[in-house]
Steps between C-alpha positions, in 0.01 A plus 500: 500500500248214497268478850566125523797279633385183262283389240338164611347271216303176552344621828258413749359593785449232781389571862790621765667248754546755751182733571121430383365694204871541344611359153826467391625490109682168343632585177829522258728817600645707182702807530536488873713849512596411868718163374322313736384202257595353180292608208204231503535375803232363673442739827250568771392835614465606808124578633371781219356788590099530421451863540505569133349174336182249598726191501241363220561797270858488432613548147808509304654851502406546905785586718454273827705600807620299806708574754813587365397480096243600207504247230344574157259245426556319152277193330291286797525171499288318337 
């Protein structure tokens, strides 16, 4: 059993709308083992959890969680 609910490819992180200091992930959704989005869609996380990772030092391979989620990051953007 894999510890994420999605892979996300073509991310990025961009500031919160809803609290300071959050960041939330834009990106293309693959393998989203909830059914919740198409395969490449174009999605918008909900405010990600910073306990783990500096927001700066995310890398493909980390597992970011949100509320209700924990998507495997894929390739950034670029």
């Amino acid at each position: 059993m894999s510890d994420y609910t999605a892979v996300l490819n073509n991310w990025l992180a961009v500031p919160g709308y809803f609290e300071q200091e959050t960041y939330v992930l834009c990106g293309e959704i693959i393998n989203d083992k909830r059914g919740r989005f198409l395969s490449r869609q174009l999605i918008r996380t909900s405010p990600i959890k910073m306990t783990d990772f500096p927001i700066h030092s995310l890398k493909v391979g980390d597992i970011v969680t949100t509320e209700n989620s924990k998507y495997l990051l894929g390739d950034k953007a670029t």
